[in-house]
N, C-alpha and C positions, 0 to 999 in steps of 0.2 A: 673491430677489436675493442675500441673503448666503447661502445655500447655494450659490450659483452662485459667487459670488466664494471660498468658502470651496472650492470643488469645482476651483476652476481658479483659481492665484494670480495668472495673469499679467494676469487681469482688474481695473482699479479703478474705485468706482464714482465718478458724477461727476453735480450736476444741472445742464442746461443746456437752452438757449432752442431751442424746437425749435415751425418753421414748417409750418405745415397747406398743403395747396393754397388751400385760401382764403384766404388771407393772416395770417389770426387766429397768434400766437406764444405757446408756452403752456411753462412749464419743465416739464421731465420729467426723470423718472430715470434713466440712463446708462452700462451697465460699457460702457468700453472696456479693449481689450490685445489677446492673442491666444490663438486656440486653438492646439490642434497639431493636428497631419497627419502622416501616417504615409504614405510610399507608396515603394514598393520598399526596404521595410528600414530607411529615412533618416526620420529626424524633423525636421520644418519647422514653422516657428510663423503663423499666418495671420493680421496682422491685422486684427480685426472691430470693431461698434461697436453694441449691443443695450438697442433704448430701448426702454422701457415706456408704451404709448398710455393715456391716460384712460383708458378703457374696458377695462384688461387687469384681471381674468384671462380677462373675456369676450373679448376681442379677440386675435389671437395679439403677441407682440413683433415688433417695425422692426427685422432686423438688414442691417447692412450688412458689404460687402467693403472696407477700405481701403487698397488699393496702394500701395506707396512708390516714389520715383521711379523704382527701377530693377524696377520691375513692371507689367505689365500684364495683365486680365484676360483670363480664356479664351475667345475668341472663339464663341460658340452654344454656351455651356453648359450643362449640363442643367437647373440651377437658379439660376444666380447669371447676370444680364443683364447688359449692359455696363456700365449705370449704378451694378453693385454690389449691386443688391439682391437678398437672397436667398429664397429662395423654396422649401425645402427640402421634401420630402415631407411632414413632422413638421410646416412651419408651415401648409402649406396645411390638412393635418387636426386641426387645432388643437380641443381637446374640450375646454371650457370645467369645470375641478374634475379631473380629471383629468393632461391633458400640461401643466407644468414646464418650466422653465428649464433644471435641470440635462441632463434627458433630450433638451431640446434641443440644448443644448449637445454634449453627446456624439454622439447620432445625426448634429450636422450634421459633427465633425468626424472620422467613419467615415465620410459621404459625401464630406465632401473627399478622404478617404483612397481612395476608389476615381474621383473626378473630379477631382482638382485645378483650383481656380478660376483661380489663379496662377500665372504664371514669370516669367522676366527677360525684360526685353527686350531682343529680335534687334542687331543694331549698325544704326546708320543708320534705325531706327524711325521711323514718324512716325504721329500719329493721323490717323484718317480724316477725308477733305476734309467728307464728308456723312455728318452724324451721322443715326442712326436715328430717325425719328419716331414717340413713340408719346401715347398720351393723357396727360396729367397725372395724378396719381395722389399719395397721401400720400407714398412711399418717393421718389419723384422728384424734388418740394417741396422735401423735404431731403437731399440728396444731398452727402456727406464729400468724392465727390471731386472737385467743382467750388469754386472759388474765392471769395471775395466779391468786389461789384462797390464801384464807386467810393461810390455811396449809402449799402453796408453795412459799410463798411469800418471804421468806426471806433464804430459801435454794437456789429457782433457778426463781432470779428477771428480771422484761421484760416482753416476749415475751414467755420464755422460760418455764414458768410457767404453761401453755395452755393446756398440756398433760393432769396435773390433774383435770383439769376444765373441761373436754372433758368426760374425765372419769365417774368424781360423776357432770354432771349435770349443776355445775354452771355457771352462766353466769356474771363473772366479769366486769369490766368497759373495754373497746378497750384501747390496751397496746400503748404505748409511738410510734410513726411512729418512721420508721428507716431516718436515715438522708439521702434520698434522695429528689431533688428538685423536683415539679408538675411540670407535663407535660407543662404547660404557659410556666414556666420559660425556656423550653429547646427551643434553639436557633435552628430555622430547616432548613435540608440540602436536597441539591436536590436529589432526588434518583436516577435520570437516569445518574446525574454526577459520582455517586459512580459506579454502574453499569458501565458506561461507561470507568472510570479506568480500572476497574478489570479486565472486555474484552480486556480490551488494555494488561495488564500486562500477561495474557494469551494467548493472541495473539502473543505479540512481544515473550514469550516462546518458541510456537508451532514453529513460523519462525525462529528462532535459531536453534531450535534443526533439522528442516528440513535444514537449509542453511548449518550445520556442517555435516550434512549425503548424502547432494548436494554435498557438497567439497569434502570429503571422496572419495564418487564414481567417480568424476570428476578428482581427484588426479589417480587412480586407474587406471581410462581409459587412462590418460597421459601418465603415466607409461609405460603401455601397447602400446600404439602408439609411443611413441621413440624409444620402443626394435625392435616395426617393422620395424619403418622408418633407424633405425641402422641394420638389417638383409637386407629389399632392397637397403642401399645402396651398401651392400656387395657382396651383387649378381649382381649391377650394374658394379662393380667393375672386378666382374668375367665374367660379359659377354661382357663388354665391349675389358676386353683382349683378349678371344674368338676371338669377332669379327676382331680386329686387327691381331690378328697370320692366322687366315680365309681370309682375303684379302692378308695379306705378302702369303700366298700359293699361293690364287688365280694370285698373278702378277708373281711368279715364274714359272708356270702352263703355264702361258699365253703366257711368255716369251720361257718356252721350247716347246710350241707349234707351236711359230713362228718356234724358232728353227730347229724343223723337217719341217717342212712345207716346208721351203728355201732349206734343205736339200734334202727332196724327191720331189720338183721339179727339183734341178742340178740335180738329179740322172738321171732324164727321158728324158730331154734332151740331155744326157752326153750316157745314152742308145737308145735316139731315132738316134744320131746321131752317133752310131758305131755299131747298130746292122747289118744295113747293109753290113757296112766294114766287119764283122767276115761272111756273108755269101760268100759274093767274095772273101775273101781273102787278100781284100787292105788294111791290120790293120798295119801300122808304130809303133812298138814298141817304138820310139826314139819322138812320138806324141800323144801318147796312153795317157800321166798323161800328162797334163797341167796346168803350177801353175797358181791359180786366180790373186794373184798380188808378187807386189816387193819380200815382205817379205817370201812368198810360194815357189818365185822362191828360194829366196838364199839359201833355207832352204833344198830344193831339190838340190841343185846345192853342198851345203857343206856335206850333207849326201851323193853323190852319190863319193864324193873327200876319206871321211871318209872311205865308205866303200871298195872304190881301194885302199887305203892303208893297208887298213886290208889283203888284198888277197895279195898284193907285200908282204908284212910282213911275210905271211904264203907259200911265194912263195919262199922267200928267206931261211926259217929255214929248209924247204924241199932240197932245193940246198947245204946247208952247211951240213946235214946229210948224203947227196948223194957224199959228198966231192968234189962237181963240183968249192965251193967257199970256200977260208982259212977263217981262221978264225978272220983273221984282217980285212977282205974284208966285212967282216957279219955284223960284230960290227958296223965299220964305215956306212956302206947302213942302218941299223937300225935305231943307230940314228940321221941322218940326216931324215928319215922319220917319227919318233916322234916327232920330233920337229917340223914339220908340222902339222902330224895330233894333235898338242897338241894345235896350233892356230886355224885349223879348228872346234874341236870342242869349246873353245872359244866363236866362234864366234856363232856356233851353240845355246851355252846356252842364248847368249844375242837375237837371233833372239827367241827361244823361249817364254823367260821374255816379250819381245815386245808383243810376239799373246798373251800372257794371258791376258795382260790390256785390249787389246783391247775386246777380249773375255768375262772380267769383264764389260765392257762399254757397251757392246753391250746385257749382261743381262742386267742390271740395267735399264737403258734408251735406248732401241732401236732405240726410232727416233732420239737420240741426239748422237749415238756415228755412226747412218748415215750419220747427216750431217756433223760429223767431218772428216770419211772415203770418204766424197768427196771432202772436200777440202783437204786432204795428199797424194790422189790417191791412198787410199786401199779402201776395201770392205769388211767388217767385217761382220762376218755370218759364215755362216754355212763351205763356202772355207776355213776358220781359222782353220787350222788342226796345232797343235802342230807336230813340227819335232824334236824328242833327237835325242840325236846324238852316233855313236857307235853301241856295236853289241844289246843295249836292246831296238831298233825301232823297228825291227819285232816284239818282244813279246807283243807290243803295238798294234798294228793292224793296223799301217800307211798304209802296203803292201796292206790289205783289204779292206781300206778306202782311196781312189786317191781323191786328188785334183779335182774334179768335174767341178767346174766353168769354162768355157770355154769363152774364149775374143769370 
């Protein structure tokens, strides 16, 4: 009920004494006022009088029609009977937990909008000589707009009186009209403007609650697209390294490919031009290794010094055992020969330090440590054999691997 009053102002509520066909009076609760009505564009106020039965919300509501003096009811209405009582689609299928006041309220007053229960009355009106007979019934009992009789008149004044009148017969004088204004006086509004609100304010709704479930899923998808665009860049990140360590192989690859390449063609040359000599027999041991440049020579020339001292060394310790040399003799021829071979190798280590750079140079950038090796007069490549020095060159494989390059 206060949604209903709160839904339509012109409603107020009221408790009053309200008579059963059985005579039994019991107070109920009560909006009266009016609804509106809408009909060819005009707004008209209708009105009504909506009591709530013991048994509601099981039960549907008693609403009635109340005419004022300068109105009368629509003669065979679709829903509302002479008596007033309405009868509206909505009340007849009343669904107990379900249909409301409010939606009553509405529904009936779009039904009045396409039925109107009320007009004025013609000039020279008069009501009917024989009224309609029909059964008793609770909406009849109490009926707004019959009179009180002389009996009720001063128990239950008004309108309110009507029940007993209804009852034994009588036909009082028409009660006091309730204070609402005739239809003249009501000022009328456009209906397609109301309308036209309402669709607006339903509208701009539906677009809300779709633009928040828009964003939602559009937040959602974003989400989701930065986790990925943050996954591929991580993979970009991994293949990119990939492909960088894939090319640093590839030029180290490339670079020991030349490598052999320079290598086994000195070979074949170095073999096409002694295989012959090993068939005749013209093979010069003292021509056989030829250094490729400066630095191969010295390198040979200090290993072959190194290793004659090793052999006098070993020549002498044999002579002093054999007692051919004293012992003072020994000492001295020793070390004056270490001290040689302690400058030969020396020198040795520094010639080796030289091939490694160059060796370095000539991975890295091949063409650029060519064209340095032509203007120093070496030839860096494959000829660049590292020479140590001492007895740990053989276990290296120098003996196995000769200086190739041949001027």
């Amino acid at each position: 009920m206060l949604d209903l009053v709160s839904d339509f102002p012109s409603l107020i509520l009221r408790s009053q004494q309200y008579t059963h066909t059985n005579g039994a009076v019991v107070p109920l609760l009560m909006a009266e006022g009016t609804v509106p009505l809408y009909y060819q564009g005009v707004k008209y106020n209708i009105p009504v009088q909506i009591w709530l039965p013991e048994g509601y919300a099981r039960q549907p509501p008693i609403m009635y029609v109340v005419p004022t003096p300068t109105m009368i009811i629509k003669p065979n209405h679709s829903f509302v009977d002479a008596s007033g009582v309405v009868l509206s689609p909505y009340v007849r299928n009343w669904i107990p937990g379900r249909s409301n006041l409010v939606d009553m309220a509405q529904d009936t007053s779009i039904q009045f909008g396409q039925d109107p229960p009320l007009f004025s009355k013609p000039p020279g009106w008069r009501p009917p000589q024989s009224p309609v007979q029909r059964p008793p019934d609770t909406f009849q009992a109490h009926n707004p707009i019959h009179g009180p009789s002389s009996a009720q008149s001063a128990s239950q004044p008004g309108i309110w009186g009507g029940a007993v009148a209804a009852m034994t017969g009588n036909r009082p004088p028409p009660p006091s009209p309730p204070s609402t204004p005739p239809p003249a006086a009501v000022q009328p509004e456009n209906l397609e403007e109301v309308f036209r609100k309402a669709a607006l304010v339903q509208l701009k709704s539906r677009v809300e609650g779709s633009l928040k479930r828009a964003n939602a899923s559009a937040t959602g998808d974003m989400d989701e697209l930065l986790e990925q665009q943050a996954e591929l860049a991580r993979r970009d990140r991994e293949v990119s390294a990939g492909v960088d360590s894939m090319q640093a192989e590839r030029h180290a690859l490339e670079a020991s490919v030349l490598e052999m390449a320079g290598k086994s063609a000195a070979l074949e040359r170095w073999l096409a031009d002694n295989e012959k000599k090993a068939v005749t027999g013209d093979v010069d041991p003292d021509t056989a290794i030829v250094p490729a440049d400066v630095l191969s020579k010295q390198a040979l020339d200090g290993q072959a010094e190194d290793l004659a001292m090793e052999d006098t060394l070993y020549a002498l310790e044999k002579a002093m055992q054999a007692g051919s040399l004293t012992p003072d003799v020994y000492i001295k021829q020793v070390r004056n020969l270490c001290g040689r071979q302690f400058m030969v190798r020396a020198l040795g280590k520094k010639i080796a330090s030289r091939q490694n750079q160059l060796k370095r140079a000539y991975q890295d950038a091949p063409h650029q440590a060519q064209s340095s090796s032509s203007r120093t007069g070496q030839t860096p490549g494959p000829s660049h054999v590292q020479m140590p020095q001492g007895d740990s060159w053989v276990s290296l494989g120098i003996l196995s691997n000769p200086l190739t390059q041949a001027h």
